[in-house]
C-alpha positions, 0 to 999 in steps of 0.5 A, a space after each residue: 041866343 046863337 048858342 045854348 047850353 043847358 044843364 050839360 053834365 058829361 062823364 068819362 067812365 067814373 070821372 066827371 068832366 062836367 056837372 051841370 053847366 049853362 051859358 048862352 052866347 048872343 049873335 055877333 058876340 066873342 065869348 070865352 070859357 076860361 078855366 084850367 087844363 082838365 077843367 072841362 072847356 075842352 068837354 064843352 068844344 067838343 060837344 059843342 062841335 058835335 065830336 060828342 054826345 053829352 051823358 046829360 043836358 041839351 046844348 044848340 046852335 042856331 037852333 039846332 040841336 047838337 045830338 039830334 040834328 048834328 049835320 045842320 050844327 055842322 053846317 053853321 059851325 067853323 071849327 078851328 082846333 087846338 092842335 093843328 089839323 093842316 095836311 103839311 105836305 099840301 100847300 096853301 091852296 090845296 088844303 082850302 080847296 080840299 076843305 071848300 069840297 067838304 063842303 060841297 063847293 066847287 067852282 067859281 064859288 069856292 074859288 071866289 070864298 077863297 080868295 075873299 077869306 086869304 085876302 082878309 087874313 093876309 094869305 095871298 103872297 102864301 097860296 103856293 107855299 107848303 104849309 110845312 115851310 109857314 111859320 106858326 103864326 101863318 099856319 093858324 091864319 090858315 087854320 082859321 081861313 079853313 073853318 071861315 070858307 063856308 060862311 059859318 055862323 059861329 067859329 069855334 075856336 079850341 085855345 085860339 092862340 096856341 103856339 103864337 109870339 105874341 105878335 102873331 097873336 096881337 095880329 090873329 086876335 085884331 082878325 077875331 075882332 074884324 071877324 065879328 064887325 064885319 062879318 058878324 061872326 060869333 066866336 066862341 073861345 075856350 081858353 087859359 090865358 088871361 089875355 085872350 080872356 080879357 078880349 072878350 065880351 062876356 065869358 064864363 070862369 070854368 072849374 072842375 066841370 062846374 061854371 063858377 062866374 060869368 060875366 064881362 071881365 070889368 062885371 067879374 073884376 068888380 067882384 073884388 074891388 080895390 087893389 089885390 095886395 101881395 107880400 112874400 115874409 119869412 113866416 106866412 102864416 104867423 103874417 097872416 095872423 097877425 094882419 087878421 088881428 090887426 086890420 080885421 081883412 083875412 089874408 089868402 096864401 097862394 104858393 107861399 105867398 099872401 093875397 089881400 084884397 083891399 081897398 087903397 091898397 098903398 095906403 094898407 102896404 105903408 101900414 102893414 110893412 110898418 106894423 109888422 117890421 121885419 116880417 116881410 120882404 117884399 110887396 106887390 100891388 095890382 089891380 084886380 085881374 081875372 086870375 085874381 077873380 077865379 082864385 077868389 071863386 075858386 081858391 085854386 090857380 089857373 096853373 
């Protein structure tokens, strides 16, 4: 395994950020951490990322130790943060040369490494420009062509699309997957958007500081089969009593509304408007979505 986390606890003073999480990622694969704000991805970045010693456990690299050997993780590892980390008054150019010197490049080398990482992410037209002018979609594929240029084995990368239009992430998470098929890069993804979450391979669902599912999103999704039914009625509660009694399937409330997992869903939708007329005034149907899996895990929304 490319990345290892054992048994990982971390605490901020009195408050837990993590108890005990463990996941492995294979060679080549895109793996998200998908939770919450404040449910402890952004913990596992950064140990993961060596700007923290976890208060427990162990977590690797390939084959690296991230407290032991912290200079080794750092030479196999890109990192793209959240928030941006370009120097805005440089250009393009400038900011790559600047971060290739970090790593000890120089030369033909860097320049070459430079010219291969802006050529794939679109950049060329761009080397001039000062990162201040670059639109947010732009500023990210510089973000990424800095943690690219010395061939690292695993990208890390902190809510990848933050900030972006959704074409400007279509386009950021089409390089993600040209990364991993042709340069067999692994990504790694902490993340709170279900689109993101849905691209990878496999992923873990994040709450509270504990793992609470892992799988691909189909494996997660199939947990709950059937279709998710959703109805909005004057008196929720009185509803979901009267659905109990009746169709034998306990409904959850979720912001005033109920959520029924059920198989056939428009056929329990004809029966239930007309069971029950006047109590509802409005129904939903959809499959099965990962933010339905972690409310079903969890009981809490991702919001």
């Amino acid at each position: 395994m490319i990345v290892s986390v054992e048994n990982v606890t971390h605490r901020y003073g009195e408050r837990v950020a993590l108890s005990g999480v463990s996941f492995q990622v294979s060679e080549g694969e895109i793996f998200g951490l998908l939770g919450p704000n404040g449910g402890g991805k952004s913990t596992v970045f950064r140990i993961l990322s060596t700007l923290m010693a976890p208060t427990a456990g162990t977590a690797g690299i390939c084959g690296h130790d991230v407290v032991r050997e912290p200079a080794a993780v750092r030479r196999r590892i890109g990192v793209v943060f959240q928030s941006q980390s370009l120097d805005k008054k440089l250009t393009v150019e400038e900011n790559l040369r600047g971060q290739g010197h970090l790593h000890g490049m120089s030369g033909a080398v860097l320049r070459e490494r430079i010219e291969k990482v802006v050529g794939r992410l679109g950049l060329k037209d761009r080397m001039g420009d000062l990162v201040e002018i670059l639109s947010g979609g732009l500023k990210r594929r510089v973000e990424i062509a800095k943690g690219l240029l010395h061939r690292p084995a695993v990208l890390l990368m902190d809510e990848a699309s933050t900030g972006l239009d959704p074409g400007a992430r279509r386009e950021l998470w089409q390089y993600i997957l040209e990364l991993r098929t042709q340069e067999g890069v692994t990504v790694l993804l902490p993340s709170h958007i279900l689109d993101e979450a849905d691209k990878c391979d496999r992923l873990v669902l994040v709450h509270e500081g504990h793992v609470v599912s892992e799988g691909t999103p189909a494996q997660l999704k199939a947990k709950i089969g059937g279709d998710v039914v959703i109805l909005e009625a004057n008196d929720p509660a009185a509803l979901s009593n009267q659905i109990e009694a009746r169709f034998q399937v306990r409904p959850t409330s979720v912001n005033g509304t109920l959520r029924v997992e059920i198989a056939n869903g428009h056929r329990f939708i004809t029966e239930v408007v007309e069971a029950f007329p006047g109590s509802i005034e409005s129904v939903g149907l959809h499959k099965p979505t990962l933010e339905d899996v972690f409310l079903r895990e969890t009981g809490a929304a991702l919001w």
